[in-house]
SEVEX-646177 format. One record per residue (C-alpha): residue in one letter; x, y, z; residue number from 1. Coordinates in nm, 4 decimals, m for minus. Example, Ala and Ser with C-alpha at 12.3 -4.5 7.8 and 13.67 -1.06 7.14 Angstrom:
R  code        px        py        pz  pos
R     a    1.2300   m0.4500    0.7800    1
R     s    1.3670   m0.1060    0.7140    2
//
This chain:
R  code        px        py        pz  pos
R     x    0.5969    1.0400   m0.3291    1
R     x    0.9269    1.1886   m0.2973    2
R     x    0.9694    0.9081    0.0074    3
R     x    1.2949    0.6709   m0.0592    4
R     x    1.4884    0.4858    0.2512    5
R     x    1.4553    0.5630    0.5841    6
R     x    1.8187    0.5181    0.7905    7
R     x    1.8120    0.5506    1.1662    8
R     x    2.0881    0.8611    1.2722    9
R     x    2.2791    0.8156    1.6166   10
R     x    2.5345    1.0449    1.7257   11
R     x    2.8910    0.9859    1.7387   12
R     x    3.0868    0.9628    2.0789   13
R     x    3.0508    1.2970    2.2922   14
R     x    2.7454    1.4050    2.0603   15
R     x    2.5084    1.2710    2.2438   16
R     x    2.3916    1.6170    2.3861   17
R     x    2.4089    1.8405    2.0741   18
R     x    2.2166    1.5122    1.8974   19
R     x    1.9465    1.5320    2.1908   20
R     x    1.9061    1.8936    2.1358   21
R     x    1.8883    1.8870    1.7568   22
R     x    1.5746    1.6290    1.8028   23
R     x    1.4044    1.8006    2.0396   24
R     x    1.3986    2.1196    1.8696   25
R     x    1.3190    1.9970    1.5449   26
R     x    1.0417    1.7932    1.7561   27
R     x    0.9296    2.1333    1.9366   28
R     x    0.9267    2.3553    1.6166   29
R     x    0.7612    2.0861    1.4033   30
R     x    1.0040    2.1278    1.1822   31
R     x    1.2384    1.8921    0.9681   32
R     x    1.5918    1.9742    0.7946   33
R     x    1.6823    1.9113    0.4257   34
R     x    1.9997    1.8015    0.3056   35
R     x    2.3078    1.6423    0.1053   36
R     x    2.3994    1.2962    0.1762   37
R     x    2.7071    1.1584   m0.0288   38
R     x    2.8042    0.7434   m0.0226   39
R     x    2.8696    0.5231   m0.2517   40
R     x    2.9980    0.7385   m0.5281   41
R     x    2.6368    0.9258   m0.5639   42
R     x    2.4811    1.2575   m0.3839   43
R     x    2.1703    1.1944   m0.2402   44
R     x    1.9091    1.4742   m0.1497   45
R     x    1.7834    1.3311    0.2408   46
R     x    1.5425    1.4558    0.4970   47
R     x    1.6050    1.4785    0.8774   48
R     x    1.2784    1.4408    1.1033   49
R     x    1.2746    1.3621    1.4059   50
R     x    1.1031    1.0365    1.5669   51
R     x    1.0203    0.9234    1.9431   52
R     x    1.3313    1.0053    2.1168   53
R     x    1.6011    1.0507    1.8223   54
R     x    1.6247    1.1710    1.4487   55
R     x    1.5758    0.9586    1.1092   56
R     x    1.7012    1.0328    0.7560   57
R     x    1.4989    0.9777    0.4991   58
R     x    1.6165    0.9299    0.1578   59
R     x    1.4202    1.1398   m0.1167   60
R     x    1.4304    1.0908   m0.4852   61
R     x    1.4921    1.4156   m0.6916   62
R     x    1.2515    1.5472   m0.9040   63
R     x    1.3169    1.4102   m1.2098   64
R     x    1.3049    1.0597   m1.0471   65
R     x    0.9388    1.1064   m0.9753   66
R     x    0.6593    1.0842   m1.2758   67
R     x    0.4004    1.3174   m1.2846   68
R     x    0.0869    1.1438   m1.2225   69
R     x   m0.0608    1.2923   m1.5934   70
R     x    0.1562    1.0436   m1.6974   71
R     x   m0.1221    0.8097   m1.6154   72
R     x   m0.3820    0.6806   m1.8764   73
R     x   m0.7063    0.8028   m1.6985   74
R     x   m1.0479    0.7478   m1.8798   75
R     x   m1.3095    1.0355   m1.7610   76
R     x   m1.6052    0.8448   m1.5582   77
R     x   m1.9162    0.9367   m1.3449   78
R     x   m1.9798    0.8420   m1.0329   79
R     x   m2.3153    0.8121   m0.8963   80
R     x   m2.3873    0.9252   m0.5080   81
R     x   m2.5047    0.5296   m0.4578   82
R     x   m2.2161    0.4164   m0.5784   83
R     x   m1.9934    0.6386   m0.3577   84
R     x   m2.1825    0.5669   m0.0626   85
R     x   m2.1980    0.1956   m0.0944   86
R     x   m1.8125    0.2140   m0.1331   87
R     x   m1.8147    0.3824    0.1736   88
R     x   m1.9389    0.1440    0.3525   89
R     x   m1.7402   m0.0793    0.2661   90
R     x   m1.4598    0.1231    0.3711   91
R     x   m1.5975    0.1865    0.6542   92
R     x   m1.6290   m0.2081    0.7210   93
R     x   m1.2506   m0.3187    0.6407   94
R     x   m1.1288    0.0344    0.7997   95
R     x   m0.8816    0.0316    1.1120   96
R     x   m0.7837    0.3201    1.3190   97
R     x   m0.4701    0.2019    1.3744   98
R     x   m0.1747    0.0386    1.1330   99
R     x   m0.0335   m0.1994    1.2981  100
R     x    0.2987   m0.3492    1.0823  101
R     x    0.3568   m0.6966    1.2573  102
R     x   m0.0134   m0.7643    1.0902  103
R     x    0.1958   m0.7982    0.7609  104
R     x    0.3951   m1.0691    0.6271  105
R     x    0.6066   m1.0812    0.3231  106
R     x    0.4566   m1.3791    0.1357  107
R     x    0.7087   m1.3899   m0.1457  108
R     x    1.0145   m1.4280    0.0839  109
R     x    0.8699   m1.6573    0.3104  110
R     x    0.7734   m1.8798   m0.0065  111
R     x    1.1384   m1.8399   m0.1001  112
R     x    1.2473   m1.9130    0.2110  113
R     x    1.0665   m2.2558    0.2504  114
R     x    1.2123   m2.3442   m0.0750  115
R     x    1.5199   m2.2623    0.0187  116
R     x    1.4994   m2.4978    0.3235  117
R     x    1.3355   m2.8023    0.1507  118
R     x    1.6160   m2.7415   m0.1176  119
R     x    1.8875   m2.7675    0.1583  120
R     x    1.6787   m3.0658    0.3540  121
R     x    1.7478   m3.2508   m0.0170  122
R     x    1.4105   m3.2325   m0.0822  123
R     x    1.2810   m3.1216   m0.5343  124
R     x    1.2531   m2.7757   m0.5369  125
R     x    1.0034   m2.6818   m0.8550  126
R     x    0.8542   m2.3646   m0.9625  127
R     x    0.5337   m2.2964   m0.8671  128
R     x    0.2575   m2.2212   m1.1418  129
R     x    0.1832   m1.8298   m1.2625  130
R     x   m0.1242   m1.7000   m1.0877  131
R     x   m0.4022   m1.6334   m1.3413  132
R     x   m0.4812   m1.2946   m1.4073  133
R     x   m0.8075   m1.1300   m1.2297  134
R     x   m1.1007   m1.0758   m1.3855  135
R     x   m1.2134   m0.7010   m1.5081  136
R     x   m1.5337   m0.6265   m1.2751  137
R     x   m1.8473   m0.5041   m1.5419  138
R     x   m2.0801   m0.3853   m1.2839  139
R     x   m1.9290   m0.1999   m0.9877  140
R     x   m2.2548   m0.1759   m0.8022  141
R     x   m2.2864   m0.5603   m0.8043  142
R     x   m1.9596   m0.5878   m0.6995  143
R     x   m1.9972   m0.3463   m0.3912  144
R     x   m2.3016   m0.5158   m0.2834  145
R     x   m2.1456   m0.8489   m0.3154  146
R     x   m1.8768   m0.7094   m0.0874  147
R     x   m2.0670   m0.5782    0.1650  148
R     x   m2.3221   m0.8928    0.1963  149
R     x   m1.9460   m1.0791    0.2434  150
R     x   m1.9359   m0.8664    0.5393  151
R     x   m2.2722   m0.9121    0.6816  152
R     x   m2.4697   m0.6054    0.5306  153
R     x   m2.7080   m0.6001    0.2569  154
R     x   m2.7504   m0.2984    0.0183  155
R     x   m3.0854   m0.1357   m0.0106  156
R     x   m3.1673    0.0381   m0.3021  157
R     x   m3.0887    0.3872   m0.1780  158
R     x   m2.7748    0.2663   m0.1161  159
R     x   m2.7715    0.2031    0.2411  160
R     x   m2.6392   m0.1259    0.4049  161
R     x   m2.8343   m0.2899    0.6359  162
R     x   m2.6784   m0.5958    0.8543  163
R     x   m2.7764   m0.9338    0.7080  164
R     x   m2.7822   m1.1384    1.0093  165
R     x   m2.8697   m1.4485    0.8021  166
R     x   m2.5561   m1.3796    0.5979  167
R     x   m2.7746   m1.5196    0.3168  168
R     x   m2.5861   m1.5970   m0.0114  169
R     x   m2.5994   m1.3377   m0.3004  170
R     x   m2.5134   m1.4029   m0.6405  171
R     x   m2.1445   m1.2819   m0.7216  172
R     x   m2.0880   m0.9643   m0.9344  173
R     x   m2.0331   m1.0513   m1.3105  174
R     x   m1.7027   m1.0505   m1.4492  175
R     x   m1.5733   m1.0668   m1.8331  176
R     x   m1.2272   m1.1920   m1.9241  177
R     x   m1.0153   m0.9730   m1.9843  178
R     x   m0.9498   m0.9117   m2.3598  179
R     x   m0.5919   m0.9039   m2.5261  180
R     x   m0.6148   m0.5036   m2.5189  181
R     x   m0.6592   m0.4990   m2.1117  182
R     x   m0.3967   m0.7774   m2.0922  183
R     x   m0.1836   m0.5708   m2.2745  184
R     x   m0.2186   m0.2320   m2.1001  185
R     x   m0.1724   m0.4573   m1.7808  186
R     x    0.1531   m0.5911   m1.8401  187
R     x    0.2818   m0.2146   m2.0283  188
R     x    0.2257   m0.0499   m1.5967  189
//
């Protein structure tokens, strides 16, 4: 949480050696440094780990930049043991053991950047439409086992998925709009 920027440290000219030995120290001891970083007229509190064959500073945020997570509205709720295993499941399903980063694009910019292009090409640039709002999900254990038969599985009613090799339709899980009060707790996060 305390996580800000991460800057990639090389040493100067001639420091290459003391810079080697700093990183595989820290590497050896499992151990990281905290400091003071000063630029652009502001102190900075920064964090100096070390990574495959050299050292990174990470940028924190001071405490009083973080929020305490009681500062989130959090109704009490009860789960059932059905629930928690069909979920699961599920997360068992989309799980990878492995992040791999080049998976990801940034949608947004790439949007922007097409515009940007068409724009320069002399082409009408126009905004694109607001997304509608999702849908608040009533029943969670519909909307598990609609998720898993997506996947190939069926729910049975101990909570267990079983594959579906016919992939057979289910009905959807039922959603409700969501009223002005969600809307409005929505838009306050």
């Amino acid at each position: 949480i305390y996580y800000d920027r991460p800057y990639f440290l090389a040493p100067d000219k001639g420091g290459a050696k003391a810079y080697s030995l700093l990183a595989e120290t820290m590497r050896r001891s499992g151990r990281v440094a905290l400091a003071r970083y000063a630029a652009r007229g502001k102190q900075y509190l920064v964090l100096i780990r070390p990574v495959e064959k050299g050292l990174v500073m990470q940028q924190l945020l001071y405490a009083d930049e973080v929020r305490s997570f009681s500062d989130v509205p959090l109704d009490p709720v009860e789960l059932r043991e059905q629930e928690l295993r069909l979920a699961g499941q599920l997360v068992d399903q989309i799980s990878a053991d492995t992040f791999r980063p080049q998976a990801y694009e940034d949608d947004v910019k790439k949007r922007i950047e097409e515009a940007v292009q068409r724009k320069v090409e002399g082409q009408e640039v126009s905004l694109a439409p607001p997304e509608a709002a999702g849908a608040q999900i009533i029943d969670l254990m519909e909307a598990l086992k609609a998720s898993l038969s997506a996947r190939g599985a069926t729910a049975t009613g101990d909570g267990q998925a079983k594959e579906d090799p016919a992939g057979e339709d289910r009905k959807p899980a039922r959603r409700a709009a969501r009223s002005a009060t969600d809307e409005a707790k929505a838009s306050s996060k």
